[in-house]
N, C-alpha and C positions, 0 to 999 in steps of 0.2 A: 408520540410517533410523528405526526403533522410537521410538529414543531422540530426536528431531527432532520425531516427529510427538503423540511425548507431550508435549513441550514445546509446542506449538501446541493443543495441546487445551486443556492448561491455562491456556495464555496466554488463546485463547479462552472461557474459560469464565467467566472472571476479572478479564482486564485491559480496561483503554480507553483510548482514545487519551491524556486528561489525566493518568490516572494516571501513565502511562509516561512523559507529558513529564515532572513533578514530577520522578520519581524519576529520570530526566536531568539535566534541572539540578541537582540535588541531588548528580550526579555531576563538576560539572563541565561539562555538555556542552549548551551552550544554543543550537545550531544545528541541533537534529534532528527538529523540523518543518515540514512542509510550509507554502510561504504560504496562503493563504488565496484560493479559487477553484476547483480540483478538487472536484467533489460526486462524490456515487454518484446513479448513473443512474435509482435506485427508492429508496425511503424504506426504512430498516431495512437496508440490506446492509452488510455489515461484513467485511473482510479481516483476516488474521492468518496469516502468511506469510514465508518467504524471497523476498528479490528474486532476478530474475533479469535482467540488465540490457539493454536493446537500445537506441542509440541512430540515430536519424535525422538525416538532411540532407536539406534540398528541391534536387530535379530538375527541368529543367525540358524536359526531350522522355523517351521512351523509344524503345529497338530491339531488337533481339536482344542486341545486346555488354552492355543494361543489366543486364538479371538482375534483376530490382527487387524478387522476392518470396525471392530465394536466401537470406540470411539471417533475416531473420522465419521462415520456413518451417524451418530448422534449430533455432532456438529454440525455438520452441514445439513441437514433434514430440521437442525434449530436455527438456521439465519431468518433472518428476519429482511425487510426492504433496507437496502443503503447499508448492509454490512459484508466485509469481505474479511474470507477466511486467510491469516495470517500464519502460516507453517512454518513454524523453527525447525528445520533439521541436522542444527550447529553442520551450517557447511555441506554436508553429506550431499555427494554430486551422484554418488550411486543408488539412488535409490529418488523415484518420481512417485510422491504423494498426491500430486493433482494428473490430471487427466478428462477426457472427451465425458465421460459420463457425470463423473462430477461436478464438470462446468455444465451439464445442463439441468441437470436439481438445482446448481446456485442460480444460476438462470431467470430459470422459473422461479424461485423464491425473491427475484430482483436483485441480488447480490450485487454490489457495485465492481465484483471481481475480486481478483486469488492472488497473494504474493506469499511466494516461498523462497527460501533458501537454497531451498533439494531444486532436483529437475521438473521437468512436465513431459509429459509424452502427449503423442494425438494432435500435436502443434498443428496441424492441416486441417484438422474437424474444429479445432478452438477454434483458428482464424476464420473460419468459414461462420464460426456462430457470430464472430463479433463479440466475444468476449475477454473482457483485461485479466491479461494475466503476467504479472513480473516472475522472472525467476533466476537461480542462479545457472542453468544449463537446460540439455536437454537427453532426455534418454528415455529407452523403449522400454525400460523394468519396470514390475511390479514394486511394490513397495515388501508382497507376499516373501515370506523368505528372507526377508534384508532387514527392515523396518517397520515398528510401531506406534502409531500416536498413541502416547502413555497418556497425557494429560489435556483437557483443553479449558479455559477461559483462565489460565495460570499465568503468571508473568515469564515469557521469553525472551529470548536476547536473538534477535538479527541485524547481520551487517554492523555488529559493535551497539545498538538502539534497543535500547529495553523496553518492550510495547506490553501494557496492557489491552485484556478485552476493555473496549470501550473508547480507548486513545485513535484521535481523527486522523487518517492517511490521506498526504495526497502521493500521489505519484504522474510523474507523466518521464518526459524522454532526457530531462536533467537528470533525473534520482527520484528517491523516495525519500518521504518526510514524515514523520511522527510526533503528532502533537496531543500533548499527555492530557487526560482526560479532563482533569480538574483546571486547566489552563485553554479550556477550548473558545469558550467565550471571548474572552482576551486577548488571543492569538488571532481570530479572524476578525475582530472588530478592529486591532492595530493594521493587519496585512489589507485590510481591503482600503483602509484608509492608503497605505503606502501604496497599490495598486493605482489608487486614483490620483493621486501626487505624480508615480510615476506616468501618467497616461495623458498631465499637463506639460510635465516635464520634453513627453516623446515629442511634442505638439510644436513643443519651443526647439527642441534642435532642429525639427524640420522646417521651424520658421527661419534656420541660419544662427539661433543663438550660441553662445558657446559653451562649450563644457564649466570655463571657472563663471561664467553668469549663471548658468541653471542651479551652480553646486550653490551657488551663493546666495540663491535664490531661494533653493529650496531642499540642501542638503541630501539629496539621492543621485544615483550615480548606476 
């Protein structure tokens, strides 16, 4: 766990969402960001994180036999520090899976933050906690009636990126990025190297150098 949560500090401290793409591709892996349309619900929030997967299906009554909160409520009551719960709702803008009470159990459990597909409601009470949350909209429903998380630590698809539990997110105000579990080591030890190239690089154009010398120099851009 130690050894997890150092790796997030660093990553946080250090990485961003493009660098990590770069050094993705550079791997080979040019499917591991998110499309374009999930914000953070306040300017400046930034995740850096383990997923944790749940995904959803729309309902369309409830009763007793439904259960509709039984798994969401097991997921998140199971994070652990530096993990953030990932909500596939393939698209579904009607219906908000996160909300004020459940950013504050992730909270408290240290969750690095919530990205969903669906909406978020309580965006006033979130921003007030200071907690990251991406999403693809916003809206005052339940999920009660509309939506179920059927499954979670399953493999889902958002924004076109196939995330499992355990695959490293960063996100901040570029996009969101997913790097696959078994590739994590790799990906940060390449990206923090480019990170540091690029931060000689920034050094040299503000010393006047020019673009084909630095390219030349040291191929980033």
């Amino acid at each position: 766990m130690q050894d997890r949560l150092a790796l997030l500090e660093t990553c946080r401290a250090e990485l961003y969402s493009a660098v990590v793409s770069d050094t993705l591709d550079a791997m080979g892996l040019h499917d591991q960001v998110v499309a374009p349309g999930l914000q953070p619900i306040a300017e400046g929030m930034k995740i850096c994180g383990f997923a944790r997967t749940g995904l959803y299906m729309p309902i369309y009554h409830d009763d007793d036999t439904v259960n509709v909160y039984e798994h969401e409520i097991r997921l998140i009551d199971d994070l652990a520090p530096g993990e953030v719960p990932v909500i596939s709702c393939n698209g579904n803008l009607g219906i908000a899976p996160w909300g004020e009470l459940l950013s504050t159990r992730a909270q408290y459990l240290q969750s690095a933050g919530c990205i969903t597909d669906g909406s978020v409601r309580d965006v006033a009470m979130i921003r007030a906690m200071g907690y990251p949350v991406f999403s693809g909209g916003r809206n005052p429903v339940d999920t009660k009636y509309r939506g179920k998380m059927m499954w979670m630590d399953m493999p889902c698809v958002i924004g076109g990126v196939r995330v499992n539990s355990g695959d490293l997110v960063i996100a901040d105000l570029d996009g969101i990025v997913f790097v696959p579990a078994d590739r994590i080591e790799a990906a940060v030890s390449g990206a923090l190297n480019k990170v540091r190239s690029e931060n000689r690089v920034r050094d040299e154009l503000r010393a006047g150098a020019s673009l084909v010398e630095v390219f030349a120099r040291h191929g980033i851009l």
